[in-house]
C-alpha positions in Angstrom: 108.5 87.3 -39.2 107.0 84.0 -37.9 104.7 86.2 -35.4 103.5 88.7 -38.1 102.4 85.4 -40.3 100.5 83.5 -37.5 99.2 86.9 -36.8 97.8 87.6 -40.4 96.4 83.5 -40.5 94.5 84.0 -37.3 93.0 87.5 -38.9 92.1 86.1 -42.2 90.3 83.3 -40.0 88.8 86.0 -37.6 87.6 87.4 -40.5 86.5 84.2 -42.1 84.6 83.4 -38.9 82.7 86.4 -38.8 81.8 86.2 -42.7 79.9 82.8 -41.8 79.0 83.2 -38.3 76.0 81.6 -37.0 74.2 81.3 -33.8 74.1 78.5 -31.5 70.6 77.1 -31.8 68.4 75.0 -29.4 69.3 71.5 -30.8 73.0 70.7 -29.7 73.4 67.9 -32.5 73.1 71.0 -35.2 75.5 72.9 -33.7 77.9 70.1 -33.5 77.8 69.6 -37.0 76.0 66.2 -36.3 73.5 66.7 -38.8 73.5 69.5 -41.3 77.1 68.7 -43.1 77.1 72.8 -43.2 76.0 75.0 -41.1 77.0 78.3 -42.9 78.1 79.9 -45.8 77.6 79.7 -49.6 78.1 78.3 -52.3 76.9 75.1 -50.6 79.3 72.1 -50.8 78.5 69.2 -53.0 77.5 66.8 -49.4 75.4 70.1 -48.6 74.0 70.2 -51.6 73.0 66.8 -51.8 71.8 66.9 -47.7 69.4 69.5 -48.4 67.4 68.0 -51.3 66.3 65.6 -49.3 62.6 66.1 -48.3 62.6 68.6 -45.7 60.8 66.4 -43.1 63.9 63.9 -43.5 66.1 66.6 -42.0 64.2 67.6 -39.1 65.7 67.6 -35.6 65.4 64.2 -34.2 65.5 62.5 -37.6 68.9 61.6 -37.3 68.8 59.9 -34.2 65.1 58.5 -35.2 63.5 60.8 -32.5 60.1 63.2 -33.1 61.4 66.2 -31.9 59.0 68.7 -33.1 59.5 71.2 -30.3 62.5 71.9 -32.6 61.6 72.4 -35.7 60.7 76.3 -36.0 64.0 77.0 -34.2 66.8 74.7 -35.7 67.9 75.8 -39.6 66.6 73.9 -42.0 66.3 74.4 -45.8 63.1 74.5 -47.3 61.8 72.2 -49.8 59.4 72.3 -53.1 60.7 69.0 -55.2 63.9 68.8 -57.0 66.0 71.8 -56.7 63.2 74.6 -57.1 63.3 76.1 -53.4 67.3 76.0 -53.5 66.9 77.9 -57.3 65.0 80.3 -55.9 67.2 81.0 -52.5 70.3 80.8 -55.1 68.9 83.8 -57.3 68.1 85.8 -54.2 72.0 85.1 -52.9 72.5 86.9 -56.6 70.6 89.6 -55.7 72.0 90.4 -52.3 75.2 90.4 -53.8 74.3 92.6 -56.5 73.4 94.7 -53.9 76.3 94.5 -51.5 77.3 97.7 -48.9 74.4 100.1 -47.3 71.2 99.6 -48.4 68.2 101.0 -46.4 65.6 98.4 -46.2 66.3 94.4 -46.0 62.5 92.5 -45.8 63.0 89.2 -44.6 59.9 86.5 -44.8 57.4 84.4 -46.5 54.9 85.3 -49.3 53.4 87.7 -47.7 56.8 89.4 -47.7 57.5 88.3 -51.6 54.7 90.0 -52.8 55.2 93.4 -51.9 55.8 94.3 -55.6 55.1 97.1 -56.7 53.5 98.8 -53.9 56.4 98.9 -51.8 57.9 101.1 -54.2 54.9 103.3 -54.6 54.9 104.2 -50.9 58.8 104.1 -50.2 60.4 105.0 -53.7 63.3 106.8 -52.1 64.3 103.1 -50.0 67.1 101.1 -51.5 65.2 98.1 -50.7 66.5 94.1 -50.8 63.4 91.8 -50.5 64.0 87.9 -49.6 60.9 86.6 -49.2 60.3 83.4 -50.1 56.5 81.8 -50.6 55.7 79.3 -48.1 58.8 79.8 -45.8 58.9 78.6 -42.3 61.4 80.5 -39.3 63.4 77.2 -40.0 63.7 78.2 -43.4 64.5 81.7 -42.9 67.3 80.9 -40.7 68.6 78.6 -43.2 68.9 81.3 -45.7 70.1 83.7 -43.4 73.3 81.5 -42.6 73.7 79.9 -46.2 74.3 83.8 -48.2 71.0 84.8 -48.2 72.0 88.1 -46.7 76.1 88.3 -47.1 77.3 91.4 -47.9 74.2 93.4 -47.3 74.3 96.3 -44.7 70.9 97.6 -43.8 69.7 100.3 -42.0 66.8 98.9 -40.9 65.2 95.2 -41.3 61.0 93.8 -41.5 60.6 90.3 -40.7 57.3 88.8 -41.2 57.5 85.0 -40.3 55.2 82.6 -39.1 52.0 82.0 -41.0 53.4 78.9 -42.7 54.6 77.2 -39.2 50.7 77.3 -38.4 50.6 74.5 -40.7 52.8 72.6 -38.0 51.7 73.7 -35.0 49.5 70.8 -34.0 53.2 68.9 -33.5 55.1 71.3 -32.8 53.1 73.6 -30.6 52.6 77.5 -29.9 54.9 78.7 -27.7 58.3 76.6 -30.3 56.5 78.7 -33.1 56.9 81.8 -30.9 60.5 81.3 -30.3 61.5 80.3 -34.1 60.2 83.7 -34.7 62.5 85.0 -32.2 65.5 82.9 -33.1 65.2 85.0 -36.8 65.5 87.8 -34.8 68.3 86.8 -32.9 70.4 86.1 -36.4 69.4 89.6 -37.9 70.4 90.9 -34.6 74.0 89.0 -34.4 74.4 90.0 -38.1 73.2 93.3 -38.5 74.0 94.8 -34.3 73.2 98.1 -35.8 70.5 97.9 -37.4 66.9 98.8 -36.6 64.7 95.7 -36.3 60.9 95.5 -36.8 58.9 92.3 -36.1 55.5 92.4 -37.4 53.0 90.2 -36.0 51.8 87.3 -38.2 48.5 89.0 -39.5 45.4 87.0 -39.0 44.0 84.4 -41.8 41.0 82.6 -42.1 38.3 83.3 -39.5 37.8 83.2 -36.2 37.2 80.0 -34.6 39.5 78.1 -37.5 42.6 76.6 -36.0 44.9 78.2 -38.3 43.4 81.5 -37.0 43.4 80.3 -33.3 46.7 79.3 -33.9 48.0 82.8 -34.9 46.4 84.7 -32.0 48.1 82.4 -29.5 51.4 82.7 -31.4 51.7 86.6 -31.1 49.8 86.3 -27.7 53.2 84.3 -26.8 55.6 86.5 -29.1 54.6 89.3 -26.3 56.0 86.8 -23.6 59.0 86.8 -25.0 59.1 90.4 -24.8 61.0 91.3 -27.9 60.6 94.8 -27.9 62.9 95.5 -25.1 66.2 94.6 -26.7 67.9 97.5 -28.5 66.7 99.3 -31.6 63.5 96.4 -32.1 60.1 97.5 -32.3 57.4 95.0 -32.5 54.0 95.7 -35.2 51.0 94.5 -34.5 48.5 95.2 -37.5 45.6 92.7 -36.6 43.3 95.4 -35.3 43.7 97.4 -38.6 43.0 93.9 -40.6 39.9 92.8 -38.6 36.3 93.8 -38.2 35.1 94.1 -34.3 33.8 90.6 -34.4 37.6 89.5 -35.5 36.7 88.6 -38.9 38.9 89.5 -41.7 38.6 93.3 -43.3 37.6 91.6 -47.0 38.7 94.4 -49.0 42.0 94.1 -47.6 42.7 90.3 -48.5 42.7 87.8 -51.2 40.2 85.4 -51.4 42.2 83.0 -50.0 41.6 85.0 -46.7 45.9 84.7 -46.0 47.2 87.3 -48.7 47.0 90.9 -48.7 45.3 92.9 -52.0 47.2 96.2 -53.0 45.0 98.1 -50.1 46.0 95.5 -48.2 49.7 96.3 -48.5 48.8 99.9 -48.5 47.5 99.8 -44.7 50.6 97.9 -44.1 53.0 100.6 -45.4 51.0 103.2 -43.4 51.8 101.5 -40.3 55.5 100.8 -41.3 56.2 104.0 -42.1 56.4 106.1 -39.0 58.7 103.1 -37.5 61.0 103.6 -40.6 61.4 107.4 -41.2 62.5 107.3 -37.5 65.7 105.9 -38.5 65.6 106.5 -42.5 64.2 109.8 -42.7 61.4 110.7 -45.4 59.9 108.0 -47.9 58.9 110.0 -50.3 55.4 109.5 -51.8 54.0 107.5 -54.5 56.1 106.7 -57.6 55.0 105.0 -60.5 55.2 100.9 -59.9 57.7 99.1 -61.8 57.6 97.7 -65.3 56.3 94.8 -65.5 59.3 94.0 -68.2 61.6 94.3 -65.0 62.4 91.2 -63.1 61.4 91.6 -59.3 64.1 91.9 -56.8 64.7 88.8 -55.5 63.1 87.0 -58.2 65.6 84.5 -59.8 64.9 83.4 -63.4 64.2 80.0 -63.8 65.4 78.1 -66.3 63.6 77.7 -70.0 61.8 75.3 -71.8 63.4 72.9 -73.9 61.9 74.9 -77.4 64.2 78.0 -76.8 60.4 79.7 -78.1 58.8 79.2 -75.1 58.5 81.8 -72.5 60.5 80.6 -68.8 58.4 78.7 -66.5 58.9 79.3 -62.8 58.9 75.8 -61.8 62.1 74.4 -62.1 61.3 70.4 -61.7 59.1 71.0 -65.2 61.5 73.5 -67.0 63.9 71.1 -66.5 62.0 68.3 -67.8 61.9 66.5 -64.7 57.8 66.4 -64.7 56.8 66.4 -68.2 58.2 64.0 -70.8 58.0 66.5 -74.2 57.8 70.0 -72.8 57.1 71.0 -76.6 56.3 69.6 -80.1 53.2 68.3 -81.9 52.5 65.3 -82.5 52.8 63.6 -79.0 55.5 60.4 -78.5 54.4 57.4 -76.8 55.7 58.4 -73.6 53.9 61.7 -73.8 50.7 60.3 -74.7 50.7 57.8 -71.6 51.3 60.7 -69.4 48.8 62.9 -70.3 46.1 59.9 -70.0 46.9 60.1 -66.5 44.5 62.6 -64.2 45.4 65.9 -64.5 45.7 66.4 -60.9 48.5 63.7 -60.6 50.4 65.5 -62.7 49.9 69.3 -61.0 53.3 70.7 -60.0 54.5 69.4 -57.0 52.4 66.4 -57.1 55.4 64.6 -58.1 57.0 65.5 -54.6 53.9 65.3 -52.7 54.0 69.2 -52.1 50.9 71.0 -52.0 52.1 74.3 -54.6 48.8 75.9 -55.9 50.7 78.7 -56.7 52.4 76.7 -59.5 49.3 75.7 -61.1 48.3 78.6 -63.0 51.6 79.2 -64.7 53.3 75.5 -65.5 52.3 73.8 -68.9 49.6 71.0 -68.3 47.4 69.0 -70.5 43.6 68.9 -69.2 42.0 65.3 -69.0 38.7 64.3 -70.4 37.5 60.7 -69.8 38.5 58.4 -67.2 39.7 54.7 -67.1 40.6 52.9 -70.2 38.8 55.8 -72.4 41.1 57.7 -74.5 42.1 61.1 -73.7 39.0 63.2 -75.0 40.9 66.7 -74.8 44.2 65.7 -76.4 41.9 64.9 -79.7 40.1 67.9 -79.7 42.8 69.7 -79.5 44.9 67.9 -82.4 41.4 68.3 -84.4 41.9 72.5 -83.6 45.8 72.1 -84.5 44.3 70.5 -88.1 41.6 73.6 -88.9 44.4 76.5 -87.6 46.8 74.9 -90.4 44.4 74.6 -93.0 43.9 78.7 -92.2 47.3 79.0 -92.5 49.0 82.0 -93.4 45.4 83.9 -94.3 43.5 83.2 -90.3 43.0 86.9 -89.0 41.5 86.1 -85.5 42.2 83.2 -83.6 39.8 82.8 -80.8 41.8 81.0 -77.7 40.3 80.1 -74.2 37.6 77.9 -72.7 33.8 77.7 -73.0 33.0 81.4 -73.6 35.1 81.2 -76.2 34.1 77.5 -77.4 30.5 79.2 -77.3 31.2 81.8 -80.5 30.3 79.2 -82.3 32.3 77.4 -85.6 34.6 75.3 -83.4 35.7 72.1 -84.9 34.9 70.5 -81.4 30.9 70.7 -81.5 30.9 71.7 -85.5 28.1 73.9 -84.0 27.7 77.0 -86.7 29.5 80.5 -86.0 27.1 82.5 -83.7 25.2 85.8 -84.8 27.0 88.0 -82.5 30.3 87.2 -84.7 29.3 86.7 -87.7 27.3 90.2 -87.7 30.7 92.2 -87.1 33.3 89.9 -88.2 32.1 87.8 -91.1 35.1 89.3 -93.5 37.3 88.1 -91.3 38.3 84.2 -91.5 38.2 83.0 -88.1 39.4 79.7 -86.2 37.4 79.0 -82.5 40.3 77.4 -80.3 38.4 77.2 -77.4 38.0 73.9 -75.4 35.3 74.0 -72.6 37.0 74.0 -69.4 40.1 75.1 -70.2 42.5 76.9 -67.5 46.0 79.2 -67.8 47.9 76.0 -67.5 45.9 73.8 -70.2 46.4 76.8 -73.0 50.0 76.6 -72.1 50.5 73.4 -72.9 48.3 73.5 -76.0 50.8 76.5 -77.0 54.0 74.4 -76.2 52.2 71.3 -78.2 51.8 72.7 -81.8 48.8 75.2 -81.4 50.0 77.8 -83.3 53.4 76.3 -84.9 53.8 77.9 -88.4 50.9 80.5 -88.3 51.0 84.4 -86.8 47.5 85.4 -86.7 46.6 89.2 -87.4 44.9 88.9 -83.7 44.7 86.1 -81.1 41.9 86.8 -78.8 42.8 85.6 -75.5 40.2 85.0 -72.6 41.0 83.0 -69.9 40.7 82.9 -66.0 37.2 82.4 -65.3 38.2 78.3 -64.6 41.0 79.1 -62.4 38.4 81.2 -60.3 37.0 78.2 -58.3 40.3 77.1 -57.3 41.6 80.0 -55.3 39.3 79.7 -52.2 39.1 76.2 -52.6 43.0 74.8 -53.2 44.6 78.1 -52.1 45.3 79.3 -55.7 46.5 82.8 -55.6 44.6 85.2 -57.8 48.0 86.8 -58.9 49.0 83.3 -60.4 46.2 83.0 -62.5 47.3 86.5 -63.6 50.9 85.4 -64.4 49.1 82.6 -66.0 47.9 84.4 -68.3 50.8 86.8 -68.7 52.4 83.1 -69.6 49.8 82.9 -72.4 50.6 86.4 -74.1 54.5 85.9 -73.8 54.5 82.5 -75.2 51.9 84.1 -78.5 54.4 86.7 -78.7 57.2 84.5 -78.9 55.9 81.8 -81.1 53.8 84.5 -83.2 55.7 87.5 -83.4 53.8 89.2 -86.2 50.3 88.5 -84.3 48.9 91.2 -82.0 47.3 90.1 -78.7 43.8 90.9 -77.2 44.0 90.0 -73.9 39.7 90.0 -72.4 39.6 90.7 -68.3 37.7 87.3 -66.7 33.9 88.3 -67.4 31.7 88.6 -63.8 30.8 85.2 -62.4 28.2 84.2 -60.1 26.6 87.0 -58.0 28.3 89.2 -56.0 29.6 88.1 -52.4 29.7 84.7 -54.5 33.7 83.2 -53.7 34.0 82.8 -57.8 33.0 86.2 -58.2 35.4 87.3 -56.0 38.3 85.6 -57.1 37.0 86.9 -60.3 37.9 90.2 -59.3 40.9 89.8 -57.6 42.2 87.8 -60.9 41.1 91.3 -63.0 42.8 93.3 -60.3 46.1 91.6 -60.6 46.2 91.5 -64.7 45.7 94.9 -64.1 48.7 95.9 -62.1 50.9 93.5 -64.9 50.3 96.5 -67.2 50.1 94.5 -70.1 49.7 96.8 -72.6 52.8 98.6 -72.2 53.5 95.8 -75.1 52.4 97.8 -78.1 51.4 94.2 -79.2 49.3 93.9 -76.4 45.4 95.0 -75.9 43.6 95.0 -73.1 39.6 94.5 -73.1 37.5 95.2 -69.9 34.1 94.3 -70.8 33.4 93.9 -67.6 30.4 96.6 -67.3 28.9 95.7 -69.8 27.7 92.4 -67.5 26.7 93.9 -64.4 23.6 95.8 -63.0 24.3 99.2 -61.5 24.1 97.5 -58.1 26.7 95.3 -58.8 24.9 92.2 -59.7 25.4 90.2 -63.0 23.4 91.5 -65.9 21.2 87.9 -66.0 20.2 88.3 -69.6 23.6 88.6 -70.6 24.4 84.7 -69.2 22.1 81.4 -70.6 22.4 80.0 -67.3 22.4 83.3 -65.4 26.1 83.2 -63.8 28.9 81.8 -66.2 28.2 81.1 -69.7 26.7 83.5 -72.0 23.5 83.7 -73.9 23.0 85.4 -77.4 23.1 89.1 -75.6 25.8 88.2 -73.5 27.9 87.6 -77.1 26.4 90.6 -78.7 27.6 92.6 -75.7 30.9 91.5 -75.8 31.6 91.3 -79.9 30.6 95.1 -79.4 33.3 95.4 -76.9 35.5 93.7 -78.5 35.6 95.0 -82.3 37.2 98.5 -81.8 40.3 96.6 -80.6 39.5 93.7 -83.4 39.4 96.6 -86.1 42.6 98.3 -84.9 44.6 95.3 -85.1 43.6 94.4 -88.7 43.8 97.8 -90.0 46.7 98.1 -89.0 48.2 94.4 -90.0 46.5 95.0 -93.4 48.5 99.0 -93.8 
């Protein structure tokens, strides 16, 4: 009897073993357990839990021993890092997910953004694949194998695995060097190979960013020149993808139609060309795709997308950044008038208080979609944009119950006419198809996604439900996707922000959501961020709210050749003259109409 129980305690830890199992990595003190109080496993252990949110550069290899050891970074498990507990949220709601998924699937995708924004064009090209997808944006290999060995992937039983990994270690690679990046990308492999021995494996090649001639560029070309060193393709069932060919011109520059302004994200053909490759390596081991299906609802949550947690005013929509929805950033995430506290922190520069500028973490991807209030003036002046917006809060409650239109977004909108900002009179173009209706002009010059957030969460619309809120926004957040790295589907969730935060607070009120108007002339970066935003609101669907309308005035602006319709603008690229408004109030009042008609049945 004695045998037959110290034979079941060494199977249940045999089996316990294997559960967590983990490779042994380059850097001896990690495997000793020197440094990282848990190597594997989940949930994480209160010391764990406190070890890992510690900035991530406080837990590289070496740091323990006060050593630079960068040689080690991309290939020693480390958990990533956004401020607070955001990164570990987010790896914690996709440990839900692969659980909720547990047993055979067919497809596991394993990587960084890149990998996180398949969407829904993955399931438009493989809509027969029961797919699990674990990317997380701005993940490292360290990262990866983090997640790997801490749940990200227990229970799961794929068929076949894509890793894509290694853009963001370009960041690092003037420390660490090429040929460590190389091998971190290896080292992935290696723990989907220990963890999944029958799987089919396929590395793709970090696709080219940037141009030729940038490091970051450079960088990437000497990387998969030394990921074919390493010869990865000749271990069993791993095949290795190389797509830079398909995603460059002959002189190496980037295939435009193919990427995001921000030259390192792929558009939806993008993704397309990326399928097409995948495909033929796939259906060798999972049979037929099957062909298009019709992309997800945007009402669904994303696989692999965890929900973060709400505001504080349980009528706010969830914002994805947990250090703010938490009220970790912000001290009154809602509520009109503003406390002391409040109004000292918005007189601070608005880029101090971006998200992650609290953890000195560059997150442009944030920006678009967390609450913040603009800042006009500098120094000792006053905050110019908090009063005009409590002098907007004063005329929307003096409407009251009887406002039909509310006009919401920056200087297009500002430039109707009427607003209590400039007390400039309502323009023609309005007031010739829409004088019966009573109108208030929220619009503040310069406004972005993230400043109508906030003015939403900060008494806006508090105790009114327009008939119709006109919403047009975007065109401001343009600027910052080639030049901070803003991604164009951001601005878009941005925006979807705006819309689920007017439903929420102003149930009754229908929505007329305007696509970003041309900017600047074709070829122009604006101009193509422009359309990339458009492209992205579009494939939200967000008119599959019956609440919802969606405007695309967009023609109505351009030449036939593609260039902007100059009359239409005063200053020939942004803001509109008196054609450019009686272009778009014609555009506008069928859905204007509709709306009231049917508020007033």
């Amino acid at each position: 009897m004695q045998c037959i129980r110290l034979s079941l305690v060494a199977l249940i830890v045999a089996l316990w073993s294997q559960d967590v199992s983990a490779l042994e990595y380059a850097y001896a003190p990690y495997n000793s357990g020197a440094m990282d109080p848990q190597r594997t496993g989940w949930p994480l252990t209160d010391d764990e839990r406190a070890y890992v949110l510690k900035a991530e550069f406080e837990r590289r290899p070496g740091s323990e021993a006060t050593q630079h050891k960068p040689d080690l970074w991309p290939v020693t498990p480390s958990a990533g890092f956004w401020g607070g507990t955001a990164w570990l949220d987010f790896h914690a709601g996709l440990v839900k997910t692969a659980e909720a998924a547990k047993g055979p699937i067919d497809v596991l995708l394993v990587g960084d953004s890149i990998t996180q924004q398949w969407g829904p064009t993955w399931a438009k090209n493989f809509p027969k694949w029961k797919t699990v997808n674990i990317g997380i944006g701005g993940d490292k290999t360290q990262n990866v194998l983090w997640r790997l060995d801490h749940g990200g992937v227990a229970g799961l039983e794929p068929k076949a695995c894509v890793l894509l990994i290694g853009n963001n270690n370009m960041f690092f690679t003037p420390e660490t060097g090429i040929e460590p990046a190389a091998r971190g990308i290896k080292a992935c492999l290696d723990n989907l190979r220990e963890k999944f021995p029958e799987a089919a494996i396929v590395v793709v090649k970090i696709f080219p960013a940037h141009a030729p001639g940038n490091a970051f560029y450079e960088d990437i070309q000497k990387t998969n020149a030394a990921l074919d060193g390493l010869n990865l393709g000749a271990e069993q069932n791993v095949q290795v993808l190389d797509l830079t060919a398909d995603l460059v011109n002959a002189d190496g520059t980037l295939r435009k139609e193919l990427y995001s302004p921000d030259n390192i994200h792929l558009v939806p053909a993008g993704y397309d060309l990326y399928a097409a490759r995948l495909r033929p390596l796939l259906e060798k081991v999972l049979g037929p795709a099957g062909s298009a299906a019709p992309p997800a609802s945007p009402a669904e949550q994303p696989a692999g997308q965890p929900k973060p947690k709400a505001a504080a005013n349980s009528r706010s929509p969830e914002y994805p950044y947990a250090p703010y929805a938490e009220g970790r950033m912000d001290p009154q995430l809602t509520g009109w008038p503003l406390s002391v506290a409040e109004l000292a922190y918005v007189q601070t520069g608005e880029y101090t208080r971006k998200p992650g500028h609290e953890s000195q973490k560059h997150l442009p991807e944030m920006w678009p979609v967390v609450p913040t209030a603009a800042r006009w003036g500098e120094g000792d002046v006053s905050n110019i944009w908090i009063d005009h917006h409590g002098r907007i809060i004063d005329q929307v409650k003096i409407a009251g119950s009887g406002l039909d239109v509310l006009l919401l977004g920056d200087s297009i909108t500002q430039g109707w006419g009427g607003s209590p900002i400039d007390r400039m009179p309502v323009g023609e173009a309005w007031q010739r198809r829409f004088r019966d209706l009573r109108t208030v002009n929220a619009g503040i010059g310069g406004d972005r996604t993230e400043n109508v957030l906030w003015r939403l969460e900060h008494g806006l619309v508090d105790g009114v439900s327009p008939k119709a809120v006109v919403l047009m926004l975007g065109v401001n957040n343009a600027p910052l996707v080639a030049a901070n790295g803003v991604p164009p589907g951001a601005v878009a969730q941005g925006i979807e922000l705006c819309v689920k935060n007017l439903r929420l607070k102003c149930p009754r009120s229908h929505v007329i959501v305007v696509k970003v108007l041309p900017a600047f002339e074709p070829g122009s970066a604006t101009h193509e961020a422009v359309a990339a935003i458009n492209e992205a609101i579009d494939r939200l669907e967000l008119s599959s709210d019956t609440s919802v309308r969606v405007v695309d005035a967009s023609a109505k602006f351009l030449k036939a050749d593609g260039g902007l319709n100059a009359a239409a603008y005063s200053d020939g690229h942004l803001h509109l003259s008196a054609e450019g408004y009686a272009l778009l109030a014609e555009a506008l009042e069928p859905a204007i109409r509709a709306v009231i008609a049917g508020a007033g049945a």
